[in-house]
C-alpha positions in Angstrom: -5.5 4.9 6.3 -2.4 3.0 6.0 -2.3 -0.9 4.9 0.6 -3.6 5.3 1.0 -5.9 3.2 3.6 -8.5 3.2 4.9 -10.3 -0.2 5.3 -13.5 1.3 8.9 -15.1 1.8 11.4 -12.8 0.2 12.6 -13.9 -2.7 16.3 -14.2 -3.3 19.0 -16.4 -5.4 20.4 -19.0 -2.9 19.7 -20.6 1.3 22.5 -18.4 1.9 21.4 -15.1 0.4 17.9 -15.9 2.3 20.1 -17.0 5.8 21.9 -13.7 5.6 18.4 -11.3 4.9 16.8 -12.8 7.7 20.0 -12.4 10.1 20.0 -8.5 8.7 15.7 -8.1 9.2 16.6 -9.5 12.7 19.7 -7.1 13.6 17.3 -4.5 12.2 14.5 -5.3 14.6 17.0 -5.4 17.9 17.7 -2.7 20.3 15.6 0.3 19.3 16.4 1.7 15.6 13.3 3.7 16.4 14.8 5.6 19.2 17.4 6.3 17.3 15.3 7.7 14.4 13.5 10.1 16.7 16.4 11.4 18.7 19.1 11.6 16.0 19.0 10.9 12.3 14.9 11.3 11.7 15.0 14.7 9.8 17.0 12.9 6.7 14.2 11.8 5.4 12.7 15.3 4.9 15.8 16.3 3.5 15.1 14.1 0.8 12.0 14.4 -0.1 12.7 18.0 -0.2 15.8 17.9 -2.3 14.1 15.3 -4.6 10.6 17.5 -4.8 7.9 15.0 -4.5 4.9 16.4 -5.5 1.3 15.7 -4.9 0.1 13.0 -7.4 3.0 11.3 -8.1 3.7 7.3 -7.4 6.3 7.1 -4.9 8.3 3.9 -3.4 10.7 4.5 -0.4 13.2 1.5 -0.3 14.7 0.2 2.8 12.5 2.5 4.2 12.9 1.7 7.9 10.3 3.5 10.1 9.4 5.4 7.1 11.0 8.9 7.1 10.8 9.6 3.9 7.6 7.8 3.0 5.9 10.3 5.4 6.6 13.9 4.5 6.3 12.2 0.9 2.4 11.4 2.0 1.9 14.8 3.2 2.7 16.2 0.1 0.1 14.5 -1.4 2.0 11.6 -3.3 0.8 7.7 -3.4 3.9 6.1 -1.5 4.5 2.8 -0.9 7.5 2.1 1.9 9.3 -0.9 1.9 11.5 -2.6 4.2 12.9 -6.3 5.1 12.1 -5.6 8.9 8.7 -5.7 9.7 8.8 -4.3 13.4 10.2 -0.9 11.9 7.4 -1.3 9.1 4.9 -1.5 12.5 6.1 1.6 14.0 5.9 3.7 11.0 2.4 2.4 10.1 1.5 3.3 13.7 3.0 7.0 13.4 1.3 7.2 9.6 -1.9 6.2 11.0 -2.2 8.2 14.2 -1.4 11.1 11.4 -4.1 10.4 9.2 -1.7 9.3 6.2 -2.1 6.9 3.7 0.7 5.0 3.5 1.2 1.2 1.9 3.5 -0.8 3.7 5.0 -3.7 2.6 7.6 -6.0 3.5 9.9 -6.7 1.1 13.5 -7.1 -0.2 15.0 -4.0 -1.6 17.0 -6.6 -3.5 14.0 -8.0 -5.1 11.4 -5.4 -5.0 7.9 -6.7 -5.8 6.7 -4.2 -8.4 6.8 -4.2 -12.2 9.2 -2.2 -14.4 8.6 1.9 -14.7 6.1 1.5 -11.7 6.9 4.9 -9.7 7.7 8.3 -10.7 10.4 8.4 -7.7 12.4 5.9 -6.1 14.4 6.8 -2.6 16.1 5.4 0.1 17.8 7.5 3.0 20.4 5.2 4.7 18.4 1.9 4.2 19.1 1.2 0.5 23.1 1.2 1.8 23.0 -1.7 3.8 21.9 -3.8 1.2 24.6 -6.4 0.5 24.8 -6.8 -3.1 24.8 -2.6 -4.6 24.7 -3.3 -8.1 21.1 -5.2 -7.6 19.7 -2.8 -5.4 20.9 -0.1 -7.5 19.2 -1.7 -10.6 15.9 -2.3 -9.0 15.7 1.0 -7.9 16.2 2.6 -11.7 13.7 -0.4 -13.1 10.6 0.7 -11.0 10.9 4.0 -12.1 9.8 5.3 -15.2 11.2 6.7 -17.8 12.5 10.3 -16.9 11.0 9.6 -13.8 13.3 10.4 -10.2 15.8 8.5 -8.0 17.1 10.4 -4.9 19.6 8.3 -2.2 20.9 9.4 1.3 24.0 7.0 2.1 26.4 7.7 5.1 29.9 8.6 3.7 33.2 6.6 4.6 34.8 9.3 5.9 32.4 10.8 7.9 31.5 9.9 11.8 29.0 6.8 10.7 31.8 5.2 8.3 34.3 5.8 10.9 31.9 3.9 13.2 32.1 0.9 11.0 35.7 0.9 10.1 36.1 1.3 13.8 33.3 -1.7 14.3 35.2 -3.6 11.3 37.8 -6.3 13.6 35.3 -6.7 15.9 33.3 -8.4 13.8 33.2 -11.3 11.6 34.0 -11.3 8.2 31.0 -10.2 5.8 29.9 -13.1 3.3 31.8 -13.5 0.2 30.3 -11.3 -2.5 28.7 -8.7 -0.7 29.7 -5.0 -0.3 30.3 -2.7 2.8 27.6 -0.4 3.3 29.2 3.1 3.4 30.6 2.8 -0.6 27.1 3.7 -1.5 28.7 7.4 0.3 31.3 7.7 -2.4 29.8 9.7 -5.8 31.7 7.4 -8.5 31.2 4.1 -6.7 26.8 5.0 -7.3 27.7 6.8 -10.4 29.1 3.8 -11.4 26.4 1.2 -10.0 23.5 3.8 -11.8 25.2 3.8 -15.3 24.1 4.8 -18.1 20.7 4.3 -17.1 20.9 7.4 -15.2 20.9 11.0 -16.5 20.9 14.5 -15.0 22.9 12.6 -11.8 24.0 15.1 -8.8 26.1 14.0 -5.9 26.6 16.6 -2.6 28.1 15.9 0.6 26.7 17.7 3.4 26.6 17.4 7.2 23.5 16.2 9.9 24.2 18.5 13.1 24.5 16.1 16.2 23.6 17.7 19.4 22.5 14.7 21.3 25.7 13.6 22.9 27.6 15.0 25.9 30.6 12.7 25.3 31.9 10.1 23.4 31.0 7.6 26.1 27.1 8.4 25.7 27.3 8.3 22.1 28.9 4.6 22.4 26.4 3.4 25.0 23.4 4.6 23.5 24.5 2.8 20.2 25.1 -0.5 22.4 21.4 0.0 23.6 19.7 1.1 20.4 21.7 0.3 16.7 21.3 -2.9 15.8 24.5 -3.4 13.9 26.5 -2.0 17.0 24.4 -4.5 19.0 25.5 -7.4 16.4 29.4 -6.8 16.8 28.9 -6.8 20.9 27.2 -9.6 20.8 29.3 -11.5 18.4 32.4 -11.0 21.4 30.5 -11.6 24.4 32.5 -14.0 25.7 35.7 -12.1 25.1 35.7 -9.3 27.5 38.9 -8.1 26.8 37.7 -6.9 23.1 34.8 -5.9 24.9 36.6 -3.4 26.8 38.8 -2.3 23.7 36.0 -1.6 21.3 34.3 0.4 24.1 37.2 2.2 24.1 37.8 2.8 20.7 34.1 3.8 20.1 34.4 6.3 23.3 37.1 8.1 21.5 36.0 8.3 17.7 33.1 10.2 19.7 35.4 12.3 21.3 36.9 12.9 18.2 34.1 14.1 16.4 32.7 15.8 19.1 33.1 19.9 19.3 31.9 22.0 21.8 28.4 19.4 22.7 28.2 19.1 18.5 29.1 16.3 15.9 29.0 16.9 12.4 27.6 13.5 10.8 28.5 13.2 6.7 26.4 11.9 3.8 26.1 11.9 0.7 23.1 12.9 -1.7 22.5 11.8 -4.8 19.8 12.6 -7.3 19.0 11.7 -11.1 16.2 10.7 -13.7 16.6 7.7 -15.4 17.5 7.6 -18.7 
């Protein structure tokens, strides 16, 4: 059956660095990132695995793993995965899911930042949309190349600027405070040279595709927005961060309304990302 195990207190370079994990585990753990999992983005994480080819046998980490949806079709190809994440309560409902499947599946709380595994540990590394939201890309980018082994594989799935997620945030983006000196907005990680770039010459064989996740959930742009307010926790940060100002209040309910109208065609949104694949060097 599954296990958790958590490292202890993450481990990372400054009070500030630590201050701004645990603000990002909490946003994680608000609203319902679950919900939003099962009734929108969940089948990603198959996409992955399957694009990436885990096979049975083979050491696997998913980093940032969330709720674990690539850790699990990983585990029922037969793989050893381990799925890490710096929110616990998403760990918890994965575990739950992995157990209640009969999947072994180690889950451990952890810092993709600082991952607590020694150098060429896995034969794949992956993250689908968790990896991104990591502050600093070059270090999370380098710990996932040193756990894997040589020739071993590294497969990410990163929303793309462009595309309706990005927009969300550039939309989200004077709403909300500034982001701490030093760190890097998430949706770069959708751009092929900025991770071609952050993998280096460390990385061979690399492959970069951008292709769409089919959105039927959403009548209007209005449900899209208010099911975000209830559910995404970095929606839920940027409302809460004006809650006294009901003015803005109003206009980014607006603005969010309308990017979903914009995206939406005939009951269906296109949602963009980016896949990349490669062995390291």
């Amino acid at each position: 059956m599954s296990t958790t195990t958590t490292t202890g207190p993450i481990i990372t370079a400054t009070p500030e660095d630590r201050a701004l994990k645990a603000k990002h585990a909490a946003m994680w753990a608000s609203g319902s990132y679950p919900t939003v999992v099962d009734e929108v983005v969940g089948t990603l994480g198959g996409i992955l695995v399957d694009t990436i080819d885990v096979h049975a046998g083979e050491r696997v980490i998913d980093v940032a793993a969330g709720t674990g949806t690539s850790a699990m079709p990983s585990a029922r190809r037969g793989a050893d995965v381990v799925a890490t994440d710096l929110t616990p309560e998403l760990l918890d409902v994965g575990r739950a899911a992995a157990d209640a499947e009969g999947l072994a599946i180690d889950w451990r709380t952890a810092d993709a930042e600082t991952l607590p595994f020694a150098d060429a540990e896995f034969d794949v590394a992956m993250s689908c949309i968790g990896v991104m939201f990591a502050p600093h890309h070059q270090v999370a980018a380098d710990e996932l190349l040193r756990v894997v082994r040589p020739n071993g594989r590294v497969g990410v799935l990163s929303w793309t600027p462009d595309g309706f997620i990005g927009q969300m945030f550039a939309v989200m983006k004077p709403y909300a405070p500034a982001p701490p000196a030093g760190s890097s907005p998430a949706p770069l990680w959708g751009h092929a040279d900025h991770v071609r770039a952050l993998f280096g010459d460390r990385a061979v064989g690399f492959a970069a595709s951008q292709q769409s996740l089919r959105v039927d959930r959403f009548a209007s742009g209005a449900e899209f927005r208010d099911f975000f307010k209830a559910n995404y926790g970095p929606t839920i940060a940027v409302y809460r961060y004006i809650a006294d100002d009901s003015e803005k209040i109003d206009a980014l309910d607006g603005d969010l309304a309308a990017l979903g109208d914009r995206f939406l065609h005939d009951g269906v949104m296109g949602w963009e990302y980016l896949l990349v694949t490669a062995h390291r060097a």
